[in-house]
C-alpha positions as CSV (number, residue, x, y, z in Angstrom):
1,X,0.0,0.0,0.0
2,X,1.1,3.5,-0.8
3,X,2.6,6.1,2.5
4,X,-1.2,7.6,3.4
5,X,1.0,10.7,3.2
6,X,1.4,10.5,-0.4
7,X,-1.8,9.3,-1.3
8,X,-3.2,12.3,0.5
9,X,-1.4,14.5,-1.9
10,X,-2.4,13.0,-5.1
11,X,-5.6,14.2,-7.6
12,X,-7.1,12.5,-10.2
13,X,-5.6,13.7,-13.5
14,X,-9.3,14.6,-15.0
15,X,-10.2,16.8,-12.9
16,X,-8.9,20.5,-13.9
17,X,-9.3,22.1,-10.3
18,X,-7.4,18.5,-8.8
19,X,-9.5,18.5,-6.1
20,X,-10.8,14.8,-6.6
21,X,-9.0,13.1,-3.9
22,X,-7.6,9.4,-5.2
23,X,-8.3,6.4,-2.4
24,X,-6.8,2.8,-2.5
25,X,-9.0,0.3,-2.4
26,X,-6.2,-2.6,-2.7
27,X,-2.5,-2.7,-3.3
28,X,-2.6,-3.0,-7.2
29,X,-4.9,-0.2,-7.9
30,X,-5.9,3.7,-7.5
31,X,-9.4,5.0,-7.4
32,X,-11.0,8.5,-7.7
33,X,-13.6,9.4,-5.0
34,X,-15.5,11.7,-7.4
35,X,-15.5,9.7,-10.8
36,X,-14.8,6.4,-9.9
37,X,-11.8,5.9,-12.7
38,X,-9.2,3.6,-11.3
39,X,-5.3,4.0,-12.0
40,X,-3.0,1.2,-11.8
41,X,-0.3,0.8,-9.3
42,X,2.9,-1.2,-10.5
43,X,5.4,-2.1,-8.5
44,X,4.5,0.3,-5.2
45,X,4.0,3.3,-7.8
46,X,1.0,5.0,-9.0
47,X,0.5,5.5,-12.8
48,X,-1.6,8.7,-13.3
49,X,-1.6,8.9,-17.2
50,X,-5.0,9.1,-18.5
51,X,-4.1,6.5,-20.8
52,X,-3.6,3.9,-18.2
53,X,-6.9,4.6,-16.6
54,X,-9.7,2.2,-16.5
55,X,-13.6,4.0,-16.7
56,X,-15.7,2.8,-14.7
57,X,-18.5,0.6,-15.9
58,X,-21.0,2.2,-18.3
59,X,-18.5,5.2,-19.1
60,X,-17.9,4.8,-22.4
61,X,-15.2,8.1,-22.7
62,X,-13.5,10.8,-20.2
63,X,-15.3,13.3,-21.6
64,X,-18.1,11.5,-19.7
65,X,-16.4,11.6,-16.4
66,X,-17.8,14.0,-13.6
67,X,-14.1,14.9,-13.0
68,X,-13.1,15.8,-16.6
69,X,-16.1,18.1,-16.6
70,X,-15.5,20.2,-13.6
71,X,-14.2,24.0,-14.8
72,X,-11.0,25.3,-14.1
């Protein structure tokens, strides 16, 4: 699992005002509160490119996302 210190700094990479806190809900993976995306995490480190993410079910595209739609 990641240092709760660091995963209390990190955003999910959608959201423009990176205020959607990310949780853990197991070792291999990231998840964000507000949208639900998961990122993986490889090796004890979090991957935060977009491309890596996984939508969550029924979202079809980011642009779908509540995150991704938030405005700057």
């Amino acid at each position: 699992m990641l240092d709760p210190e660091f995963l209390k700094i990190l955003r999910c990479p959608f959201d423009p005002k990176r205020e959607a806190p990310l949780s853990q809900p197991d070792e291999t993976r990231l998840a964000c509160e507000c949208c639900k995306v998961h990122f993986p995490v490889r090796d004890g480190f979090p991957i935060l490119l977009v491309d890596e993410a996984v939508l969550p079910e029924g979202c079809t595209s980011a642009e779908q996302l509540p995150c991704h739609n938030r405005s700057a």
